[in-house]
PDB file of the backbone (N, CA, C, O) and the ligand in Angstrom, with CONECT records:
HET     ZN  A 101       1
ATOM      1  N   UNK A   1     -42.050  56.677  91.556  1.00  0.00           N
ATOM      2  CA  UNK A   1     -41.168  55.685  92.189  1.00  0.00           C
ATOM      3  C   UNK A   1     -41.899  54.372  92.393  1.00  0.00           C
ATOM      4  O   UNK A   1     -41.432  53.282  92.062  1.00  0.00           O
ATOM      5  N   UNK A   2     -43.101  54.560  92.973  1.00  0.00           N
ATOM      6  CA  UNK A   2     -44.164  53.255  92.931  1.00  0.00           C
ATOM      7  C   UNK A   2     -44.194  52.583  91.970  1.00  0.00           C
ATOM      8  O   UNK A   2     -44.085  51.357  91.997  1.00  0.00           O
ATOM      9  N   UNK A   3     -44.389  53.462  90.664  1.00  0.00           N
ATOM     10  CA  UNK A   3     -44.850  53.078  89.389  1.00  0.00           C
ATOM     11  C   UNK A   3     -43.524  52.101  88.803  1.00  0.00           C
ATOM     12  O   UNK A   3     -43.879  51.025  88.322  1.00  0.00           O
ATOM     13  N   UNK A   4     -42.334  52.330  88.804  1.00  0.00           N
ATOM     14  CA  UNK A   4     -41.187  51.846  88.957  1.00  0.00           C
ATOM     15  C   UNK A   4     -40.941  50.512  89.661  1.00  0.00           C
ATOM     16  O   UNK A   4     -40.585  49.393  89.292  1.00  0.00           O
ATOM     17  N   UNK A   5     -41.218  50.985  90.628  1.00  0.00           N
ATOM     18  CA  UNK A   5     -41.192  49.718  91.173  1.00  0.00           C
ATOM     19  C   UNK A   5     -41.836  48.250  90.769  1.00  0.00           C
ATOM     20  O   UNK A   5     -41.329  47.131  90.689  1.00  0.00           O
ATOM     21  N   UNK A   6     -43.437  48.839  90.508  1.00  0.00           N
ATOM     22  CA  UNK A   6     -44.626  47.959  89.967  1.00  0.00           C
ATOM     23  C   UNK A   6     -44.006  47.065  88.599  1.00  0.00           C
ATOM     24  O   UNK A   6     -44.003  45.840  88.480  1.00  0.00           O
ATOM     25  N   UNK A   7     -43.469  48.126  87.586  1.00  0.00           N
ATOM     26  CA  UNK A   7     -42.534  47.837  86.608  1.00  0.00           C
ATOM     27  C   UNK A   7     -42.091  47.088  87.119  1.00  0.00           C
ATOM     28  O   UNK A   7     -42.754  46.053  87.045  1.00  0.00           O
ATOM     29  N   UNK A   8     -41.049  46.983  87.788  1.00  0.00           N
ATOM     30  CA  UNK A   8     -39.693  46.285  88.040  1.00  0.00           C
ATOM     31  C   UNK A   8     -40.281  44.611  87.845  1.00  0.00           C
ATOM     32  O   UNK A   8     -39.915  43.700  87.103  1.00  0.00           O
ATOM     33  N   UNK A   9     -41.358  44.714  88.890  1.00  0.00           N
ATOM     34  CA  UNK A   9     -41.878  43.803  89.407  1.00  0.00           C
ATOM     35  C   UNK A   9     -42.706  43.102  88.571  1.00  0.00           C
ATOM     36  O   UNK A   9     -42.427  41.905  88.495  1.00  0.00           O
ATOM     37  N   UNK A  10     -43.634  43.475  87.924  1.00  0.00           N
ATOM     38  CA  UNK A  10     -44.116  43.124  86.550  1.00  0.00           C
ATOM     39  C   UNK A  10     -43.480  42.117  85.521  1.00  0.00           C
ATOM     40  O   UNK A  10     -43.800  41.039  85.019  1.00  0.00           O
ATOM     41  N   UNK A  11     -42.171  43.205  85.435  1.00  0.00           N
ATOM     42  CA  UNK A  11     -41.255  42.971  84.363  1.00  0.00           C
ATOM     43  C   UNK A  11     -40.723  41.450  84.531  1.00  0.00           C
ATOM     44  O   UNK A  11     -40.767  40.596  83.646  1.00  0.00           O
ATOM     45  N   UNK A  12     -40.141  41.255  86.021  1.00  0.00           N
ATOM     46  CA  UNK A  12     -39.244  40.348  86.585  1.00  0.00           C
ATOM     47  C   UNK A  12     -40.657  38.835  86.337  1.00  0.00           C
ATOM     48  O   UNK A  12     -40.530  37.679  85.935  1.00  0.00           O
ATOM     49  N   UNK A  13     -41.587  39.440  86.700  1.00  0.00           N
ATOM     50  CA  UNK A  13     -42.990  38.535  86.584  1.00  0.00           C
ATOM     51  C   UNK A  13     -43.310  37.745  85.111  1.00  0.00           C
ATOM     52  O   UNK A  13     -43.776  36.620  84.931  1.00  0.00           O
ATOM     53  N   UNK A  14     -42.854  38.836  84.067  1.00  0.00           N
ATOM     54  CA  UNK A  14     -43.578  38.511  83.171  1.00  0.00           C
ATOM     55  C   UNK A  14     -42.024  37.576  81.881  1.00  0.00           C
ATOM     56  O   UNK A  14     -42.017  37.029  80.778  1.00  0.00           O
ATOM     57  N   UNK A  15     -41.243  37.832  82.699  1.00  0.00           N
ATOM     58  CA  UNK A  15     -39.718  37.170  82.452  1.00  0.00           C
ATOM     59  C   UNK A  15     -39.917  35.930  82.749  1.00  0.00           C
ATOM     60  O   UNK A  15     -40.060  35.182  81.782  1.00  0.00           O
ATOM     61  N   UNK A  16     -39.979  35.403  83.943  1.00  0.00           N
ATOM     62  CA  UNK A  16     -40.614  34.334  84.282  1.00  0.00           C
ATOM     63  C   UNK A  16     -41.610  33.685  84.046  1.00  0.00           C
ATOM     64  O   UNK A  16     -41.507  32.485  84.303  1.00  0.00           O
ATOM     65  N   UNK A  17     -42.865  34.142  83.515  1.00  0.00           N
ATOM     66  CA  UNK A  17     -43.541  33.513  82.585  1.00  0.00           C
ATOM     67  C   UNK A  17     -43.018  33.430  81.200  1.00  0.00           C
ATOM     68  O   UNK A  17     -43.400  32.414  80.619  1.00  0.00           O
ATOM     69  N   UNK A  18     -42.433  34.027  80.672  1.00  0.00           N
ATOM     70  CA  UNK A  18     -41.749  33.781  79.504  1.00  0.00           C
ATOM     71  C   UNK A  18     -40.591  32.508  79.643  1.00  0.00           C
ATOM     72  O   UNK A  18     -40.490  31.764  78.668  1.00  0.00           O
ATOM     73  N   UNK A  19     -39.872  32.296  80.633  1.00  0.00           N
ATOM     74  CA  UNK A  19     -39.459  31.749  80.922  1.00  0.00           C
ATOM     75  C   UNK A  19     -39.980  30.168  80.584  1.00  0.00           C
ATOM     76  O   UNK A  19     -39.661  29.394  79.682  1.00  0.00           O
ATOM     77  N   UNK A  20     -41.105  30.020  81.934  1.00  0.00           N
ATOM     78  CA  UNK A  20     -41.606  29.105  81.857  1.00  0.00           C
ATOM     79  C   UNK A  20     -42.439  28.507  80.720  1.00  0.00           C
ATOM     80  O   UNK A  20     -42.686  27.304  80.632  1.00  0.00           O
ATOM     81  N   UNK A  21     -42.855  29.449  79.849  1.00  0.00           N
ATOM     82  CA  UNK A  21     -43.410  29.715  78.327  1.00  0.00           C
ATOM     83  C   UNK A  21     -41.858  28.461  77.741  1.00  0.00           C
ATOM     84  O   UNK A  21     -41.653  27.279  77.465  1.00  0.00           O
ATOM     85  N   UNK A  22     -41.441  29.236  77.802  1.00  0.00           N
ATOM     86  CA  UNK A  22     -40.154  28.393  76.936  1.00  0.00           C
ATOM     87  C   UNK A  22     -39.944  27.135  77.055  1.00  0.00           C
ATOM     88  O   UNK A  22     -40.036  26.230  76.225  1.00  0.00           O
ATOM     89  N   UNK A  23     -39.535  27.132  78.598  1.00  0.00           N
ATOM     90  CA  UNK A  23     -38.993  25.589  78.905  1.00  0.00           C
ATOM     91  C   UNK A  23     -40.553  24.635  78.711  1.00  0.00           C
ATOM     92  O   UNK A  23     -40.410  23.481  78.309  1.00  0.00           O
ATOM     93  N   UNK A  24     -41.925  25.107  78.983  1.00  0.00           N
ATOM     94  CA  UNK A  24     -42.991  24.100  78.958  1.00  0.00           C
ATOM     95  C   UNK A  24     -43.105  23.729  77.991  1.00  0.00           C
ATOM     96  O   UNK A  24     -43.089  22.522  77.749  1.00  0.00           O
ATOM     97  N   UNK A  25     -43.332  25.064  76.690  1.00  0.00           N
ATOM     98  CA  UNK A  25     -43.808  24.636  75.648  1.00  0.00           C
ATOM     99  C   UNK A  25     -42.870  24.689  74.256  1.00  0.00           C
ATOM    100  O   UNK A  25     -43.178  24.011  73.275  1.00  0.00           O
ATOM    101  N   UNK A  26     -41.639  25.608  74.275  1.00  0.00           N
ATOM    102  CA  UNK A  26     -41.054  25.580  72.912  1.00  0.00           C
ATOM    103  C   UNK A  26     -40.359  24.148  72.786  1.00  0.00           C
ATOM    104  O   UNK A  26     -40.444  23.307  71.891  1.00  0.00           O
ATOM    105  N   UNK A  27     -39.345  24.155  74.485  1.00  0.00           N
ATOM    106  CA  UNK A  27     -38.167  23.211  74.361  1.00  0.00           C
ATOM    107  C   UNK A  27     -39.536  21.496  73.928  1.00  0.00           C
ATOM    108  O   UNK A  27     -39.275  20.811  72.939  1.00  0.00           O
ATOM    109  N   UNK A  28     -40.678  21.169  74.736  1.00  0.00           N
ATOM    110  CA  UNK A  28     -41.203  20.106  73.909  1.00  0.00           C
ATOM    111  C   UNK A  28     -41.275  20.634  72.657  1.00  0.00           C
ATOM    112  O   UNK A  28     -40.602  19.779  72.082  1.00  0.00           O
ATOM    113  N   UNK A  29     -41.604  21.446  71.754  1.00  0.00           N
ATOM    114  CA  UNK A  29     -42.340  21.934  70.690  1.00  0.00           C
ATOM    115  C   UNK A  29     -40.857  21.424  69.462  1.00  0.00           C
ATOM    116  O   UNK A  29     -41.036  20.849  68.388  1.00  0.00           O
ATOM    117  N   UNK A  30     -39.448  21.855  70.052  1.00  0.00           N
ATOM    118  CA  UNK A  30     -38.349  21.971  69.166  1.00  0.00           C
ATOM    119  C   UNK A  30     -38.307  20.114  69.335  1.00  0.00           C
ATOM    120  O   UNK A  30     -38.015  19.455  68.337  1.00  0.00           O
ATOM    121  N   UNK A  31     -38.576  19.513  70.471  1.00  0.00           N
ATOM    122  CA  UNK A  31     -38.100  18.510  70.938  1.00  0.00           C
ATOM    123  C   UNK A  31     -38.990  17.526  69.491  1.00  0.00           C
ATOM    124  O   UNK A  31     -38.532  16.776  68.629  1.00  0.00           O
ATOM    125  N   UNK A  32     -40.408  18.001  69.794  1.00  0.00           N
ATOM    126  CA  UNK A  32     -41.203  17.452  68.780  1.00  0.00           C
ATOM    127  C   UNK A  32     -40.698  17.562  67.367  1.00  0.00           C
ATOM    128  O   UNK A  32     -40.450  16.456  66.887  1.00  0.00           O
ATOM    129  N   UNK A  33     -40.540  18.275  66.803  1.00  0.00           N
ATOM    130  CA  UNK A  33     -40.269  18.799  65.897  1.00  0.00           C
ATOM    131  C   UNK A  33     -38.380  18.446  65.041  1.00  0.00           C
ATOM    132  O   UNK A  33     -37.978  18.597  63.887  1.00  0.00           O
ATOM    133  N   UNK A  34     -37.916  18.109  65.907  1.00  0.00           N
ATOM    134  CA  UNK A  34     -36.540  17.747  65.767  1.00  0.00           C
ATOM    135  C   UNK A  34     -36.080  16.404  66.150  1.00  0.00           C
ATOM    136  O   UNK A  34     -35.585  15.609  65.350  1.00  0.00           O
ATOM    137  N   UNK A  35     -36.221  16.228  67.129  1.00  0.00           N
ATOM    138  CA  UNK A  35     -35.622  14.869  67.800  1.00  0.00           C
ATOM    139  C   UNK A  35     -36.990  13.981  67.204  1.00  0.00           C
ATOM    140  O   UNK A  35     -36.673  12.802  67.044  1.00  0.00           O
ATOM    141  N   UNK A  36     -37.548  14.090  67.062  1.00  0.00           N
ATOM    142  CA  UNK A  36     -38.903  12.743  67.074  1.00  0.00           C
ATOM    143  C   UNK A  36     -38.432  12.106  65.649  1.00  0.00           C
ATOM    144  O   UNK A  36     -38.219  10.908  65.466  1.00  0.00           O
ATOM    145  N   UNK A  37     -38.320  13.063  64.748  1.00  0.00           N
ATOM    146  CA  UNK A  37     -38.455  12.748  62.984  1.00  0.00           C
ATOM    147  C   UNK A  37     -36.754  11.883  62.513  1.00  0.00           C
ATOM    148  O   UNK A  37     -36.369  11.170  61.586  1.00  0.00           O
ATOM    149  N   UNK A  38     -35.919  12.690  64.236  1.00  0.00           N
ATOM    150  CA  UNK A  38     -34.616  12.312  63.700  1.00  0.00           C
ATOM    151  C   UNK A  38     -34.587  10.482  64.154  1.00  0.00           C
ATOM    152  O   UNK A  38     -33.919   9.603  63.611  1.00  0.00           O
ATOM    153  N   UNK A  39     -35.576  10.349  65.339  1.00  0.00           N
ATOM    154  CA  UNK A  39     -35.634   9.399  66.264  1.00  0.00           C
ATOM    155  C   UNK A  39     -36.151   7.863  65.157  1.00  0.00           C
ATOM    156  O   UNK A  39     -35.687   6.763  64.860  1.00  0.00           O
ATOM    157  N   UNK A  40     -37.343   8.671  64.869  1.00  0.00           N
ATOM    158  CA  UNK A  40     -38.441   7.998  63.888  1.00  0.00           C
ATOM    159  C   UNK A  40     -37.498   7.158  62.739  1.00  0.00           C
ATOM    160  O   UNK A  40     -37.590   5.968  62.437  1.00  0.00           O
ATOM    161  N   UNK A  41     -36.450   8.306  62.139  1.00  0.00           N
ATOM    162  CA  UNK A  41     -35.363   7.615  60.864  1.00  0.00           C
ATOM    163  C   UNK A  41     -34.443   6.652  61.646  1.00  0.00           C
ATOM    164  O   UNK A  41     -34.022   5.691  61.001  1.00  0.00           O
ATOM    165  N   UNK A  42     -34.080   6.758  62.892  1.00  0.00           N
ATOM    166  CA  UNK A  42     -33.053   6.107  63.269  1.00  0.00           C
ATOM    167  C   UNK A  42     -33.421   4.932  63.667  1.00  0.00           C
ATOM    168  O   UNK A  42     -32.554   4.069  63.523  1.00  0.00           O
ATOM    169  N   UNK A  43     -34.593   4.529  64.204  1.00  0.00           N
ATOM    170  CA  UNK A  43     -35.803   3.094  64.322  1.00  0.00           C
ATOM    171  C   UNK A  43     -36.129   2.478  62.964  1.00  0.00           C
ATOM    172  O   UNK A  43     -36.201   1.259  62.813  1.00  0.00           O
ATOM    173  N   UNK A  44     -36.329   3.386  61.952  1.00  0.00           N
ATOM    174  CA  UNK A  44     -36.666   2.909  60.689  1.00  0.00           C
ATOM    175  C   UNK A  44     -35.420   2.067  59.978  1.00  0.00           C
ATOM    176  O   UNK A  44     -35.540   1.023  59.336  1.00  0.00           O
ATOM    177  N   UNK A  45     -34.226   2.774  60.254  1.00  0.00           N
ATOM    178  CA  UNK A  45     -32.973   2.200  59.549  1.00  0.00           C
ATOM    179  C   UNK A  45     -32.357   0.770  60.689  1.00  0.00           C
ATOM    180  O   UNK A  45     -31.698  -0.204  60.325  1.00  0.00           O
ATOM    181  N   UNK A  46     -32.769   1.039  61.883  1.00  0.00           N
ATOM    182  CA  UNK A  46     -32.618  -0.126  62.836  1.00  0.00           C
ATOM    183  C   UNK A  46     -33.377  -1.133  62.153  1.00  0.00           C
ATOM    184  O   UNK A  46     -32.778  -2.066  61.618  1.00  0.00           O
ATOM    185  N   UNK A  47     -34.698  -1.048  62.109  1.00  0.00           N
ATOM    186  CA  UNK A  47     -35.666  -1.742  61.602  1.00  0.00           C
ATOM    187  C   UNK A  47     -35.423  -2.474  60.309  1.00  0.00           C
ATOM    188  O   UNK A  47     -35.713  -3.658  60.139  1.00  0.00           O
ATOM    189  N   UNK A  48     -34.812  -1.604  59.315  1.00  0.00           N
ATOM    190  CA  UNK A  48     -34.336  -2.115  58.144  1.00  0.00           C
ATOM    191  C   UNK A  48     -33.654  -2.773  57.773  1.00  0.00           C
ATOM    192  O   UNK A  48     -32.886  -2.295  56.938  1.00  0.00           O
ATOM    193  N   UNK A  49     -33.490  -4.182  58.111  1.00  0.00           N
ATOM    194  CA  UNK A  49     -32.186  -4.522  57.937  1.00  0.00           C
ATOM    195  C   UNK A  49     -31.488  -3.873  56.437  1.00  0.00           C
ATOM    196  O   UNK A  49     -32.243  -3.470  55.552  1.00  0.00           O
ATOM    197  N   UNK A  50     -30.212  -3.834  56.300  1.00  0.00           N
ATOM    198  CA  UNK A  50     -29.316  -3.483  55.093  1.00  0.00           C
ATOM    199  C   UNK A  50     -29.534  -4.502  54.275  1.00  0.00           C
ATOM    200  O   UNK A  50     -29.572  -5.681  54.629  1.00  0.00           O
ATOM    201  N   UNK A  51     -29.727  -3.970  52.840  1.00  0.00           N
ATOM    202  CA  UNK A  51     -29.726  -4.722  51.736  1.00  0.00           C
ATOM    203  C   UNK A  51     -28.988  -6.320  51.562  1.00  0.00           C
ATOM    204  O   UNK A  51     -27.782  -6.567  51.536  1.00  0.00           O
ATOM    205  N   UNK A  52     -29.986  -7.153  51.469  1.00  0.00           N
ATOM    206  CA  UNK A  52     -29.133  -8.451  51.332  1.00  0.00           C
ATOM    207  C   UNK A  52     -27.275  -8.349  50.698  1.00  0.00           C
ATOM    208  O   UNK A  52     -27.009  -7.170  50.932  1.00  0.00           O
ATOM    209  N   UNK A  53     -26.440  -8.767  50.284  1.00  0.00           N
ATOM    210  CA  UNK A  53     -25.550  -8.371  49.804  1.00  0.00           C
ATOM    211  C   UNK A  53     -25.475  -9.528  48.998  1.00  0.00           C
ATOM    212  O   UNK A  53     -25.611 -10.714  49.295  1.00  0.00           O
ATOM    213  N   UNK A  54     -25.102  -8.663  47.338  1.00  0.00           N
ATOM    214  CA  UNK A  54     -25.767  -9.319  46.460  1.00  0.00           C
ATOM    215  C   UNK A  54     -25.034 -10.437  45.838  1.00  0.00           C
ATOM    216  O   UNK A  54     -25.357 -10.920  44.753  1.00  0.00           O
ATOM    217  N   UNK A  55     -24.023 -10.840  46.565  1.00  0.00           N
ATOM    218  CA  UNK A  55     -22.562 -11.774  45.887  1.00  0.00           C
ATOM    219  C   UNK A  55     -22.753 -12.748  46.476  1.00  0.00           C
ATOM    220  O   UNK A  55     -21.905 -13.637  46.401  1.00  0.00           O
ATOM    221  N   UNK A  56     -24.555 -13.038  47.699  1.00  0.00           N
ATOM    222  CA  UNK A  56     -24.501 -14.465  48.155  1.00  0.00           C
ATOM    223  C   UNK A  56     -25.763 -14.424  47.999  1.00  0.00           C
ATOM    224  O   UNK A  56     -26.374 -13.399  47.695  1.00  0.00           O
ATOM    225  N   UNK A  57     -26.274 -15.535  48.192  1.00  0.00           N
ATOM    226  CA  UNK A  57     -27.663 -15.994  48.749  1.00  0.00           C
ATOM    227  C   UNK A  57     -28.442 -16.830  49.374  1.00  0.00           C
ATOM    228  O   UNK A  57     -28.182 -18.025  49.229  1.00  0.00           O
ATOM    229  N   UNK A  58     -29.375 -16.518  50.065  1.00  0.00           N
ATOM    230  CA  UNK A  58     -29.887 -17.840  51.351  1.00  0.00           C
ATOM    231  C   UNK A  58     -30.429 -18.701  50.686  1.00  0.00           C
ATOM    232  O   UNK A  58     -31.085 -18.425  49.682  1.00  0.00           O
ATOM    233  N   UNK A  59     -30.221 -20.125  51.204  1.00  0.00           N
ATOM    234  CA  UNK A  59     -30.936 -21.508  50.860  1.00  0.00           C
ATOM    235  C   UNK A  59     -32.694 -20.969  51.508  1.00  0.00           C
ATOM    236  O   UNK A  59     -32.811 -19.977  52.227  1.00  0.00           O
ATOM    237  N   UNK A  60     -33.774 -21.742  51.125  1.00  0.00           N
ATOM    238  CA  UNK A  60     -34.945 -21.388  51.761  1.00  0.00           C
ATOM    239  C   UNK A  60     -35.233 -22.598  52.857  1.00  0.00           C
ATOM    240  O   UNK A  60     -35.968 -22.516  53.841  1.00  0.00           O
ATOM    241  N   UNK A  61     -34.451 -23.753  52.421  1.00  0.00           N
ATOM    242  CA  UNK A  61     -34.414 -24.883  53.185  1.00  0.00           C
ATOM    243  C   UNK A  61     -33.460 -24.973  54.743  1.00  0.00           C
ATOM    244  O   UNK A  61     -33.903 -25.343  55.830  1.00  0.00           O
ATOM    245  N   UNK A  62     -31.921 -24.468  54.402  1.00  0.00           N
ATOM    246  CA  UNK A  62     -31.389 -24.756  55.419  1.00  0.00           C
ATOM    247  C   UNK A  62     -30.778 -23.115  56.134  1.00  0.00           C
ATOM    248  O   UNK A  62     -29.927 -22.874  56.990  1.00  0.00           O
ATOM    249  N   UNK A  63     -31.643 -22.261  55.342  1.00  0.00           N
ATOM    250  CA  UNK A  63     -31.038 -21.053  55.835  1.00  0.00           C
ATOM    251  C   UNK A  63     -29.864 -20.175  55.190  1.00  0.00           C
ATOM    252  O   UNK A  63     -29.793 -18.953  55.063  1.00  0.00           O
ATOM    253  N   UNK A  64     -28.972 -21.172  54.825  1.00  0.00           N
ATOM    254  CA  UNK A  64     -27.057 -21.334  55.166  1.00  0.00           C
ATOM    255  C   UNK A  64     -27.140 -20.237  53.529  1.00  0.00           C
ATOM    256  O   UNK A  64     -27.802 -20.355  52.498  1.00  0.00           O
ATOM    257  N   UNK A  65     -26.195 -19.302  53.958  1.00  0.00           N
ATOM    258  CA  UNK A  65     -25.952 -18.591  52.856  1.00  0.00           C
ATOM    259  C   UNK A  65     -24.873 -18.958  51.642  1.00  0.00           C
ATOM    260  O   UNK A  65     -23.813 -19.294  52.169  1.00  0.00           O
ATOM    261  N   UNK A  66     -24.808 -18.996  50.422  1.00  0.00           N
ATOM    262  CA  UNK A  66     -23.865 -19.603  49.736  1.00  0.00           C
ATOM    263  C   UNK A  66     -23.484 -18.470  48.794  1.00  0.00           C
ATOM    264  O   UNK A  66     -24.040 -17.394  49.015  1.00  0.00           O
ATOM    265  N   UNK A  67     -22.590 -18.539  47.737  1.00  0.00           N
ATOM    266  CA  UNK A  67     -22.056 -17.456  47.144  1.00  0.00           C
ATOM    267  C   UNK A  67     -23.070 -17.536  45.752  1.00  0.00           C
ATOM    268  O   UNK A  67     -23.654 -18.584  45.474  1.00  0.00           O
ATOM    269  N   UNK A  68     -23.164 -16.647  45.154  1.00  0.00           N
ATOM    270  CA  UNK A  68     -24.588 -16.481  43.993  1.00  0.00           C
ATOM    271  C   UNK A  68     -24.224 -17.345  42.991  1.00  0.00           C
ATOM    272  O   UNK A  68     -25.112 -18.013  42.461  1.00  0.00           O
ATOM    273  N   UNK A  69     -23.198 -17.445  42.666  1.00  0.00           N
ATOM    274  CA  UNK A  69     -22.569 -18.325  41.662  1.00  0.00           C
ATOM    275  C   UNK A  69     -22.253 -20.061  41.747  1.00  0.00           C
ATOM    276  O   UNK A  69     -21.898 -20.884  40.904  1.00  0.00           O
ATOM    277  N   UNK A  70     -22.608 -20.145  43.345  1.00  0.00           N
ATOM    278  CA  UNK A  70     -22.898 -21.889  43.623  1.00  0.00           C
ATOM    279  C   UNK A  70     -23.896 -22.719  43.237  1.00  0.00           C
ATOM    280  O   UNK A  70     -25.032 -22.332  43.509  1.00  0.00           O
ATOM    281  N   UNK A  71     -23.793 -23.634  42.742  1.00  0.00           N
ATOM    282  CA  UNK A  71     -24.424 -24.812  41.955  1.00  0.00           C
ATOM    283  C   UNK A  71     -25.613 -25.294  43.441  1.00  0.00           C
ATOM    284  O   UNK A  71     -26.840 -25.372  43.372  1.00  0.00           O
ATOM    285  N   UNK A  72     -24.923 -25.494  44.411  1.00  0.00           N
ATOM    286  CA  UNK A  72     -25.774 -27.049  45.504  1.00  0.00           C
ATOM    287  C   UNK A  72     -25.564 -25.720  46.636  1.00  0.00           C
ATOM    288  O   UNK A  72     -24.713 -24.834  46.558  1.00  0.00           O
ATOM    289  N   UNK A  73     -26.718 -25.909  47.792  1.00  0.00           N
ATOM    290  CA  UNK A  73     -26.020 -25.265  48.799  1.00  0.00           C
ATOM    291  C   UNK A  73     -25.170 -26.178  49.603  1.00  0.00           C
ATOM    292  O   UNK A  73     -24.846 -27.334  49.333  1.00  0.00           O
ATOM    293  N   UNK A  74     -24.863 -25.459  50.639  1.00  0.00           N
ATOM    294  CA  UNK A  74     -23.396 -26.289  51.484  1.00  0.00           C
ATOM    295  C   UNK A  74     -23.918 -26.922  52.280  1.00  0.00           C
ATOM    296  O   UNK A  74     -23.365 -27.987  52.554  1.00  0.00           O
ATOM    297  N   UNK A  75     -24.962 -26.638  52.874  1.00  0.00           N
ATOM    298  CA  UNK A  75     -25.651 -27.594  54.415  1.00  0.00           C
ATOM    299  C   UNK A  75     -25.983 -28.851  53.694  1.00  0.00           C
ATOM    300  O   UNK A  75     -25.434 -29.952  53.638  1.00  0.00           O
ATOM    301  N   UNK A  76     -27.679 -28.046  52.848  1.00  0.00           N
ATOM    302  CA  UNK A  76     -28.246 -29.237  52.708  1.00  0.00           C
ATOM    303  C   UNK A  76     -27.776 -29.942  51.769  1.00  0.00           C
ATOM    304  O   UNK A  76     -27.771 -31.150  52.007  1.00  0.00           O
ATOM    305  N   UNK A  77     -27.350 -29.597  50.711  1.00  0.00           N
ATOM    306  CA  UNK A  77     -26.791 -29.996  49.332  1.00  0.00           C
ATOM    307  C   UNK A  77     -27.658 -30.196  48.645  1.00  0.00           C
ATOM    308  O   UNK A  77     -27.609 -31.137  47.854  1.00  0.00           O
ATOM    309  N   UNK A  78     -28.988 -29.177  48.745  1.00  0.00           N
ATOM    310  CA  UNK A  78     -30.032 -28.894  47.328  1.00  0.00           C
ATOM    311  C   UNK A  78     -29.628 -28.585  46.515  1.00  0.00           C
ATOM    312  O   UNK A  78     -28.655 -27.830  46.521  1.00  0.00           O
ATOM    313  N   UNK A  79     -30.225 -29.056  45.375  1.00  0.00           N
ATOM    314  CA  UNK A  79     -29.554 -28.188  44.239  1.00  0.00           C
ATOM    315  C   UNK A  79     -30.429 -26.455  44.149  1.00  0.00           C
ATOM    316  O   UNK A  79     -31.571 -26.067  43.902  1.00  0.00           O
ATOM    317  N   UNK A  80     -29.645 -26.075  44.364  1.00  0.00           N
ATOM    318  CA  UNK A  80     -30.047 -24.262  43.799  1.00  0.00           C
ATOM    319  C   UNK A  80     -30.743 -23.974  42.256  1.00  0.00           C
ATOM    320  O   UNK A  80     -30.382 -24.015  41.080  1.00  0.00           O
ATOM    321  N   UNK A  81     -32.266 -23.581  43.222  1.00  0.00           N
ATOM    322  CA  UNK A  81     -33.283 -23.521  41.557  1.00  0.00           C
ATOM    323  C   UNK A  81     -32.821 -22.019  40.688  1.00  0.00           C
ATOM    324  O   UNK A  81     -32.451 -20.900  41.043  1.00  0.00           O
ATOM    325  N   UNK A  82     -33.018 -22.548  39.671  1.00  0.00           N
ATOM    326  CA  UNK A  82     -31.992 -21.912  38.350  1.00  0.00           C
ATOM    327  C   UNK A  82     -33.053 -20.731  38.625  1.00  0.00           C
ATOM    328  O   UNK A  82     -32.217 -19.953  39.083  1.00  0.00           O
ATOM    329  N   UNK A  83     -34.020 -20.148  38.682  1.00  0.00           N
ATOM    330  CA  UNK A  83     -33.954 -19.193  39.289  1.00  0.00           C
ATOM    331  C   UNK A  83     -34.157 -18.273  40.104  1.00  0.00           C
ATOM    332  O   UNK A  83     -34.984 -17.362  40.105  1.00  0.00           O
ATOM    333  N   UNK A  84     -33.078 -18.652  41.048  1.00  0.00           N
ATOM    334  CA  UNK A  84     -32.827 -18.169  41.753  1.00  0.00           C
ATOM    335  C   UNK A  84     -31.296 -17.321  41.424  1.00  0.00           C
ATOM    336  O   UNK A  84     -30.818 -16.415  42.106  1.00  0.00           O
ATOM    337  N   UNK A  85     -30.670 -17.982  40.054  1.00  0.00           N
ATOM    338  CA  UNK A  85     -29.629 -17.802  39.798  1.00  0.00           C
ATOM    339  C   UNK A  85     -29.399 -15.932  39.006  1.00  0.00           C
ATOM    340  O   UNK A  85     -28.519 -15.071  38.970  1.00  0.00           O
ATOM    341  N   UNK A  86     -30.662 -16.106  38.550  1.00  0.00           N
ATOM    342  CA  UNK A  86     -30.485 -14.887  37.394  1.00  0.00           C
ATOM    343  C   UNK A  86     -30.582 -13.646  38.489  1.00  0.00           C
ATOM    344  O   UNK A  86     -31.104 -13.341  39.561  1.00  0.00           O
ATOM    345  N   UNK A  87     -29.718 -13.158  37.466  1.00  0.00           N
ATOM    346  CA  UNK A  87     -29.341 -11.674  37.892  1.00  0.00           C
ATOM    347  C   UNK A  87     -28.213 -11.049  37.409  1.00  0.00           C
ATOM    348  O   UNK A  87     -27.948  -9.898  37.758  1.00  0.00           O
TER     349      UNK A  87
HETATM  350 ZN    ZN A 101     -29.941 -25.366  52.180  1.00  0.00          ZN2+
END
């Protein structure tokens, strides 16, 4: 009956370290392992801006974006170096 008991008690003991096993070290361990790499891509694509879009393009002078197929830009009214045109 002692011995039982000791069990019981053990058992309930060693639950709770398992327990605490879990929450200390797996839930960081999954946390590492999952959320960081998903975190890491989601900063990287923040970071990234999206591909210029390829039907315009920036002046280097006034910034101002114009359509790829424009002669002068619109601000400054440089003429757009030929190439810059090809593509
Ligand atoms: Zn310009």
């Amino acid at each position: 009956m002692f011995d039982l008991a000791v069990g019981v008690v053990v058992g309930e003991a060693l639950g709770a370290v398992v327990t605490a096993l879990v929450n200390d070290l797996l839930t960081p361990l999954i946390a590492a392992l999952v959320v960081l790499p998903i975190n890491a891509l989601i900063a990287r694509a923040r970071r990234d801006p999206a591909p210029a879009d390829p039907t315009t393009k920036k002046c280097s002078e006034c910034l101002s974006e114009i359509r790829i197929a424009a002669r002068r830009y619109a601000y400054c009214t440089s003429a757009v170096a030929p190439a810059a045109v090809a593509s």
